[in-house]
C-alpha positions as semicolon CSV with decimal commas, in nm:
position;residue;x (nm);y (nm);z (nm)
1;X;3,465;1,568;-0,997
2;X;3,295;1,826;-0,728
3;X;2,956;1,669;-0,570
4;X;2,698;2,011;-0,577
5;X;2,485;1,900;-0,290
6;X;2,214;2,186;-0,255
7;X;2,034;2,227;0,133
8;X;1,703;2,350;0,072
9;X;1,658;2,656;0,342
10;X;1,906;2,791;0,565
11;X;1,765;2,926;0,853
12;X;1,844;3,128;1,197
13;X;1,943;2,835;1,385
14;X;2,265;2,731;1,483
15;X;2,170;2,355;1,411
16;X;2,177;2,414;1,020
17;X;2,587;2,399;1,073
18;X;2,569;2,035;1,134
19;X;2,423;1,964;0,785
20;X;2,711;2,095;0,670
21;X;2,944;1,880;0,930
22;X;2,760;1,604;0,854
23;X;2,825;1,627;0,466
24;X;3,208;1,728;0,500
25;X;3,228;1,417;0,738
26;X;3,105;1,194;0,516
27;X;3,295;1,311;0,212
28;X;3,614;1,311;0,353
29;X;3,538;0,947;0,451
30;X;3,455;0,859;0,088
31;X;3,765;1,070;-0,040
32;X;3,550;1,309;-0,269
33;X;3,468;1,639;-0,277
34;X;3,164;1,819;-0,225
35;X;3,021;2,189;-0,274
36;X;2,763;2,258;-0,022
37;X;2,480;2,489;-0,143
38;X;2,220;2,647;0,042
39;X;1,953;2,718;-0,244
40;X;1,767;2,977;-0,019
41;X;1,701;3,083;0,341
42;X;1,653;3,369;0,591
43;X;1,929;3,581;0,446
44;X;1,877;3,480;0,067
45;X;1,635;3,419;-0,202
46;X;1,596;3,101;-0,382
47;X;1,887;3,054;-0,665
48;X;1,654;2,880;-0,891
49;X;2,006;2,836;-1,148
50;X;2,236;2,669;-0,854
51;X;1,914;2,457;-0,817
52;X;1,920;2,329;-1,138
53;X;2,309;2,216;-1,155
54;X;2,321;2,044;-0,840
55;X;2,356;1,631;-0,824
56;X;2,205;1,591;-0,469
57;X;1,962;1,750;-0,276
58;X;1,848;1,789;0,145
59;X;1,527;1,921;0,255
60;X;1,657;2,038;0,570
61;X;1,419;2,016;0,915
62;X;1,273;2,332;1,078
63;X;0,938;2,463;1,135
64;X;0,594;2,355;1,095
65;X;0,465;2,305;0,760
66;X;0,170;2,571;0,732
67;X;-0,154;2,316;0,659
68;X;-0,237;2,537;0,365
69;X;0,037;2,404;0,186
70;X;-0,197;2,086;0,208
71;X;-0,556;2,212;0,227
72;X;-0,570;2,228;0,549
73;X;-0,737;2,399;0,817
74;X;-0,486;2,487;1,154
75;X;-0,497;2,170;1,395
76;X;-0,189;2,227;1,623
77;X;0,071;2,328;1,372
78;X;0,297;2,613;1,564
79;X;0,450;2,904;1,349
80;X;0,497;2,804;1,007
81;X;0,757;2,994;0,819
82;X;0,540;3,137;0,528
83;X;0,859;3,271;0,329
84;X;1,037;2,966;0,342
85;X;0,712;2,729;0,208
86;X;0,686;2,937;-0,048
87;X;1,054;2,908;-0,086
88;X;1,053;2,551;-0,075
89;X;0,753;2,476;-0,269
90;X;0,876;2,679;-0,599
91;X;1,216;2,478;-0,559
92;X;1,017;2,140;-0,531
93;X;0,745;2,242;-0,814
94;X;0,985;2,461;-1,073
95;X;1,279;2,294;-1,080
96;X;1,261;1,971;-1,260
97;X;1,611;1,926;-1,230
98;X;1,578;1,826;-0,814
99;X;1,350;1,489;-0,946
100;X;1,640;1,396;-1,105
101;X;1,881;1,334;-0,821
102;X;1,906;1,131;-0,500
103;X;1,700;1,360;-0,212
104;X;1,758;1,325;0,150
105;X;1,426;1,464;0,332
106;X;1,511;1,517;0,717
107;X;1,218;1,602;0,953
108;X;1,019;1,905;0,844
109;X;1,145;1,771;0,508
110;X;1,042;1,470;0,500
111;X;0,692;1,622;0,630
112;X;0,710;1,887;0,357
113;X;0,794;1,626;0,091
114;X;0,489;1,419;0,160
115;X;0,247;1,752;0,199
116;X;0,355;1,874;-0,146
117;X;0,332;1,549;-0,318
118;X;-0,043;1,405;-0,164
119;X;-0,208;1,735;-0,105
120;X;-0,427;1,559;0,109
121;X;-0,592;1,715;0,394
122;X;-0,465;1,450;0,621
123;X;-0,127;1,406;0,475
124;X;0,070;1,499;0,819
125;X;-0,058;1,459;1,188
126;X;-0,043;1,869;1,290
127;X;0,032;1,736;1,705
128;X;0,087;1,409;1,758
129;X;-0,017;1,326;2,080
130;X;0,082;0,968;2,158
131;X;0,246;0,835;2,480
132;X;0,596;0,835;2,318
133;X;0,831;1,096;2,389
134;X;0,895;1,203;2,005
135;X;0,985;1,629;2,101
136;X;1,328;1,725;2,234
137;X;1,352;1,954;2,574
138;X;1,606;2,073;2,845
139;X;1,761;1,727;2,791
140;X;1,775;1,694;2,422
141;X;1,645;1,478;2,173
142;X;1,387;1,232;2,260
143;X;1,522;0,891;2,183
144;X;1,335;0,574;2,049
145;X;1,339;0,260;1,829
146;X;1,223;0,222;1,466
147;X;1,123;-0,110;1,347
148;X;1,257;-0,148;0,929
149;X;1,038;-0,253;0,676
150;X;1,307;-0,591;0,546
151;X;1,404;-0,566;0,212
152;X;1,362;-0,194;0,192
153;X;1,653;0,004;0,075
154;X;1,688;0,148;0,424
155;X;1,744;-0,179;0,596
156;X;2,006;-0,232;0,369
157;X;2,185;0,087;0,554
158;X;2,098;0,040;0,886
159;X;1,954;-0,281;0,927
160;X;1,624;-0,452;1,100
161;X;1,571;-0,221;1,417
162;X;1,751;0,067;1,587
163;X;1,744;0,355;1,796
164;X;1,703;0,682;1,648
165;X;1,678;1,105;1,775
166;X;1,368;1,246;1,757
167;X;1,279;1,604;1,781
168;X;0,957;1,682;1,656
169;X;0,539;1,686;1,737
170;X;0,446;1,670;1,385
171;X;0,403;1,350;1,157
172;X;0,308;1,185;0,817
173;X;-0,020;1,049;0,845
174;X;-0,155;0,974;0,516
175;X;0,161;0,852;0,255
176;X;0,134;1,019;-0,121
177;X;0,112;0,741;-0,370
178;X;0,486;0,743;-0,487
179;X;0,563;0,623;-0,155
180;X;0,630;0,336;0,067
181;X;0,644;0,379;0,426
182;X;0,959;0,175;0,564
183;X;1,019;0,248;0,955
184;X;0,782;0,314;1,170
185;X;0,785;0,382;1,554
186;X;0,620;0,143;1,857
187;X;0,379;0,409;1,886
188;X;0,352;0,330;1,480
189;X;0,428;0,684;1,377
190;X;0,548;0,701;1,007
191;X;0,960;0,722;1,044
192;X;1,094;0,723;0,713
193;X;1,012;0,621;0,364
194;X;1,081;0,567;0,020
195;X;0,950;0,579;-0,359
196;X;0,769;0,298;-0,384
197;X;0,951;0,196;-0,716
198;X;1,323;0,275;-0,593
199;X;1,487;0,008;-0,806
200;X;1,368;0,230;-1,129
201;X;1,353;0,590;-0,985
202;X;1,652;0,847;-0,848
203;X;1,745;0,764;-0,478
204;X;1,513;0,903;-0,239
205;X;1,455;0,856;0,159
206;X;1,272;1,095;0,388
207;X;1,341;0,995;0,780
208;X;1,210;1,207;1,062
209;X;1,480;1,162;1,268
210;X;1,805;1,346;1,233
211;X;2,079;1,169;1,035
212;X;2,328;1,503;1,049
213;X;2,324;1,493;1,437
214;X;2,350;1,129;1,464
215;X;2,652;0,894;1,495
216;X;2,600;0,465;1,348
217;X;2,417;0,360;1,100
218;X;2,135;0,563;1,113
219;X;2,288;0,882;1,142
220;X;2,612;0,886;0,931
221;X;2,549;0,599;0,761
222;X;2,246;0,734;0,586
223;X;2,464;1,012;0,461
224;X;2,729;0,783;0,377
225;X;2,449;0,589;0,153
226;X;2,310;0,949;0,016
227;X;2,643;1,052;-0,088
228;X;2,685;0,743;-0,220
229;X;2,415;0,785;-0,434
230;X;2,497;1,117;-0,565
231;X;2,795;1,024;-0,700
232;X;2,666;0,682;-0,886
233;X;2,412;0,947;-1,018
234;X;2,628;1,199;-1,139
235;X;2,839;0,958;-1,301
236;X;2,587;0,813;-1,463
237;X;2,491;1,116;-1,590
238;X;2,716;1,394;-1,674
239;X;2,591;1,678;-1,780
240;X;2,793;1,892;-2,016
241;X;2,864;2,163;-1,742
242;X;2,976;1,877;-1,499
């Protein structure tokens, strides 16, 4: 069978090709095949029925999450994309077929994720301000260690502690309820996490670091492990259409 693996929002930048990369990589590795969607972006409107027959899903990084999305007042956030939160937040809140399969949240995704879900005022730090180096410049993406919550399905990828990218100044602050926070950074900035009831639920992990432009464990092998996933899920699961 064909893998549909839908990307949430393409955008303008040039970076959004190594999703794609990333994905092809890891599926020729596994010796399957895979149909890369983008469900909407700059240049398209959301396909609400690709949405619902895909087996895997990425919320792709990008720009700031605008605090209203979260009942928030403006704190630091920078630019928010307006057209692609609204994009992103019909996809997440309309189509119940996206619960249903493993989801791969990277950066503003994993940000967006937790926003959507807790609707808290405080659910993201809008500027961190810490003294780690967490945003990318002239040289490229800041670099630092996570420390992995044991036992987690994440160590079970990549193991106790490792160095990751980083290219971001906003954060998770306060986790929805479905949630477990399982990395963190020395400065203990919320790196990744999972449903708290993984064992019973669809595969999820939401990292803030980026897996797609990231060799080892923590880059490829996290999309090894999602790819992985999608096809134990759709296997498990056929639907008539395939």
């Amino acid at each position: 069978m064909t893998l549909r693996v839908g990307l949430s929002y393409r955008s303008t930048s040039p970076k959004d090709e190594n999703y794609e990369r990333a994905l092809s990589e890891a599926a020729a590795r596994a010796g399957i095949m895979v149909e890369i969607i983008w469900l909407a972006g700059h240049d398209r409107l959301l396909d609400l029925a690709a949405a619902d027959k895909i087996h895997a899903l990425v919320l792709t990084g990008g720009e700031d999450v605008d605090p209203a999305l979260y009942n928030a007042e403006v704190r630091g956030a920078r630019k928010p994309d307006r057209a692609r939160d609204r994009a992103e937040r019909r996809l997440l809140e309309s189509v119940s077929r996206v619960w249903e399969v493993p989801i791969l949240a990277i950066c503003r995704g994993q940000q967006l994720l937790n926003a959507l879900t807790s609707q808290e005022r405080d659910a993201l730090v809008q500027d961190l301000q810490t003294s780690l180096r967490h945003v990318s410049d002239k040289r490229g993406d800041a670099r630092h260690s996570v420390a992995v919550r044991p036992g987690s399905m994440l160590a079970s990828v990549i193991g106790s502690t490792i160095m990751v990218n980083s290219s971001h100044h906003q954060a998770v602050s306060r986790l929805a309820d479905p949630f477990i926070e399982v990395a963190t950074a020395p400065d203990g900035t919320i790196e990744a996490y999972e449903r708290s009831e993984a064992a019973h639920l669809p595969w999820l992990l939401a990292v803030q670091w980026h897996p797609e432009r990231l060799d080892g464990p923590a880059g490829s092998g996290i999309i090894d492990a999602f790819l992985a996933a999608a096809r134990a899920s759709a296997t498990s699961f056929l639907r008539p259409d395939g």
